[in-house]
C-alpha positions, 0 to 999 in steps of 0.5 A: 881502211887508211891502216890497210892502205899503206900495208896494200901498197907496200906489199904491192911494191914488194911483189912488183920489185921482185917480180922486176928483179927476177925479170933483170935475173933472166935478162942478164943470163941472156945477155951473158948466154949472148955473149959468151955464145959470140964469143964462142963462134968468134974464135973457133976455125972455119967450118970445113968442109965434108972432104976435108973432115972425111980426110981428117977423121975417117981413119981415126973415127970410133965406131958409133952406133945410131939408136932410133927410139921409134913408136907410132913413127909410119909416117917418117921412119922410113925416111929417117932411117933412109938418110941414116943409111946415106951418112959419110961416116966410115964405120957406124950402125943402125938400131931402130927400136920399135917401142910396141907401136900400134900402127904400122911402124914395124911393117914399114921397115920390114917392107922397106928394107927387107928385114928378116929375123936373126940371132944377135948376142947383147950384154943385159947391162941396163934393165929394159922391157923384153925385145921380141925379136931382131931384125937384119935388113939384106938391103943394109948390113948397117940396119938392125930393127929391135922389136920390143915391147912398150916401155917408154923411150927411155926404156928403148933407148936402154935396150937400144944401148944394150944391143949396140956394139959401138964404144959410143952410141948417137941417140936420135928421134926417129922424126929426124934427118941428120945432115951427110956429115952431121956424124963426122962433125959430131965426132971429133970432140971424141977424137981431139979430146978421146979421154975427157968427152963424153958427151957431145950435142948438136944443132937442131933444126925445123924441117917443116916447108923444106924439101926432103928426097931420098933421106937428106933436106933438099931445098931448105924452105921456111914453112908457109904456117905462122906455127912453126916459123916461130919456132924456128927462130925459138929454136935457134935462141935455144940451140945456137945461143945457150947451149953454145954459150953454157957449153964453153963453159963446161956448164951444159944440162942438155944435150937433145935428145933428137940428136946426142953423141954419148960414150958407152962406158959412162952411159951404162956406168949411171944406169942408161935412161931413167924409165918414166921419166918426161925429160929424159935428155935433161935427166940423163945429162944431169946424171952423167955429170953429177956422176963424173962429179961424184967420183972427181974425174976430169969430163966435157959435155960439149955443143958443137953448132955445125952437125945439124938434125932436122926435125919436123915442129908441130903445126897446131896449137894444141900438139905443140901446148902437149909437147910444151907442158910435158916439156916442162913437167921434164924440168921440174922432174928433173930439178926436184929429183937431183935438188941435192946439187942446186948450189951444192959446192961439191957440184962446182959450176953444174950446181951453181950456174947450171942448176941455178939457170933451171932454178931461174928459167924453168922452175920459177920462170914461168911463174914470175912472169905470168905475174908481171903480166898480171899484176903490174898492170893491175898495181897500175889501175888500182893506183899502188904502181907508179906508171914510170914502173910500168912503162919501165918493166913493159920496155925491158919485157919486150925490147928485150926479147926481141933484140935477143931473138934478133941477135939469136938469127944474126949469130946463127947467119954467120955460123951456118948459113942455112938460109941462102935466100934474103927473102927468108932472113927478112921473114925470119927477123920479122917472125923474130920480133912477133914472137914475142907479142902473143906466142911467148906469153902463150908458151908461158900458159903451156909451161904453167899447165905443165907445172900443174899437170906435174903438180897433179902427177901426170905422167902422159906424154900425149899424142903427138901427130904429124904429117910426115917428110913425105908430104912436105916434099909433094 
């Protein structure tokens, strides 16, 4: 017993040090995310406005073309494809693909914009399952509607690709609204960059207790439901802080796909969307850069804070603990599948800092933590843990997070500015702090089941429900 002792102590001090290390990791690539995202919106010009955009770009904007992966969408598509059809942008088309739904999806556009079918000539560049048909709306010469067996949304958004005329194409959920100028602003990277850009993402947005009328958000309103208020302040660390932070420094890995602004040519040239997989943005972005890398050609994949795409959150626990899980099954398939490039030199900063990050965050993260949850405590009742180390590791976990939540709406309140009422930046900074005592923990129990079900090799994605703009703007 007195030689088992001192090997339980140590070893308990060497998990608790790891486990305190691996957190100190974490916090100081937030503090740097932080940082470098001030930094970022600290120096770029004014946000203009529409008018002046419109003057500058609309005669130099390259066509685009809008690809709406779409399956089981009845109850918002409509809606989206509505404020699609109302962008300011001078030259862009519109390609839903109805990915074999099973409710009333197609009929809903059919119904909606009077669709009749046609004959339109593609290139078979990327591999899809068979499209049925295509449909042309007589209410918009900008909307197309490919009806086309299932095959996943990568495989629509394939397909989409390949009916696109465009030299860049804009990949968006079909449970999204894009803002007016949302496209315009997304574009000019391409424009003062045309050669090296070939990637360019924006800010996505919570839409849940806003107003929407006619395809655009009306009245921007926080949500009345704790659910989705948290992860509007999760969505604004995430959006706003990392990606702006990695990508000023050419180290994006995920550009969303609810609302991403690609280049054609390199899209077909590494295969288009990898079919089956869960983490389909994540892995396409991974692809284009190891490409890019692989054939030593100068590239961007930029973030752009000001184009912002509306998305309605999920409001219960158990759609939202889907999503999460299948979120992060995308991470490790993606990590596992492109592990060649983790601190891989001839990947520079993509395989240090990049892959380094999901090494840190998504594969080893969740775990780590959960085990600090568990385990110090646990060193401390049983003795082996002084209680100046738990107090220590307790103080960092949680005064940490919330400052770094609280920062995350200050920095997004200065840039955008989509909250004009102080009452909701009072709720919002209060969600900020309570986000971190229950729901945090609670998403790292859905990103270990994910590790589990990827573990198992489960490949469902879920049934993910919603209600619809439609009913929040009653």
């Amino acid at each position: 017993m007195n030689n088992w002792l001192p090997w339980t102590t140590g070893s308990a001090t060497i998990i608790a040090w790891f486990v305190i290390a691996c957190g100190l990791a974490q916090t100081a690539v937030y503090l740097l995310q932080l940082v470098l995202a001030a930094l970022a919106l600290s120096r770029r010009p004014p946000v203009a406005r529409a008018t002046l955009l419109w003057r500058r770009y609309s005669d130099v904007a390259p066509p685009v073309a809008l690809v709406v992966p779409a399956y089981n969408e009845e109850m918002n598509v409509v809606e989206s494809v509505r404020s699609l059809l109302s962008l300011e942008y001078p030259a862009y088309e519109v390609i839903v693909v109805n990915d074999g739904s099973r409710d009333a999806t197609l009929d809903r556009l059919k119904e909606a914009y009077q669709l009749q079918l046609v004959t339109r000539p593609y290139e078979e560049a990327l591999s899809h399952a068979p499209i049925r048909g295509i449909y042309a709306s007589q209410f918009s010469n900008r909307l197309f509607v490919v009806d086309k067996e299932n095959g996943g949304k990568a495989d629509a958004q394939n397909a989409g690709i390949n009916v696109s005329r465009a030299p860049l194409f804009c990949v968006i959920d079909a449970d999204s609204i894009l803002e007016p100028d949302a496209l315009l602003r997304a574009v000019h990277p391409f424009v003062d960059d045309p050669v090296r850009t070939i990637a360019v993402g924006g800010t996505i947005r919570i839409a849940n207790g806003s107003e929407v009328s006619g395809g655009r958000v009306s009245n921007v309103r926080l949500p009345r439901k704790l659910l989705p208020l948290l992860q509007i302040v999760e969505y604004l660390r995430a959006f706003l802080m990392a990606r702006l932070a990695w990508s000023r420094i050419n180290s994006l890995m995920l550009v969303s796909g609810a609302f991403g602004l690609f280049r054609r040519r390199e899209a077909v040239e590494v295969g288009g969307f990898t079919k089956g997989s869960m983490g389909e943005d994540l892995d396409f972005v991974v692809k284009l850069h190891r490409h890019m890398r692989d054939n030593r050609r100068d590239y961007r994949i930029e973030f752009i804070p000001e184009p912002v795409c509306w998305t309605e959150a999920p409001e219960s626990l158990d759609v939202l603990g889907r999503q999460r899980a299948r979120w992060q099954r995308g991470s490790l398939e993606v990590f596992f599948r492109y592990r060649s490039m983790l601190f891989n030199p001839r990947y520079g900063r993509i395989g240090f800092l990049g892959f380094g990050h999901i090494l840190l965050v998504d594969v080893i993260g969740p775990v780590i933590e959960v085990l600090g949850y568990i385990l110090m405590p646990a060193f401390w009742l049983l003795g082996i843990l002084a209680v100046d180390y738990l107090l220590a590791f307790t103080a960092l976990v949680f005064t940490y997070g919330v400052f770094i939540s609280v920062m995350s709406l200050i920095l997004e309140e200065a840039e955008l500015r989509r909250f004009p009422r102080a009452r909701d930046l009072v709720i919002l900074t209060l969600a900020a702090i309570l986000e971190n005592f229950g729901y945090r923990q609670l998403n790292n129990y859905w990103r270990l089941k994910g590790m589990w079900q990827y573990a198992r090799g489960g490949t469902g994605w879920g049934e993910m429900t919603r209600k619809g703009f439609a009913k929040q703007a009653k």
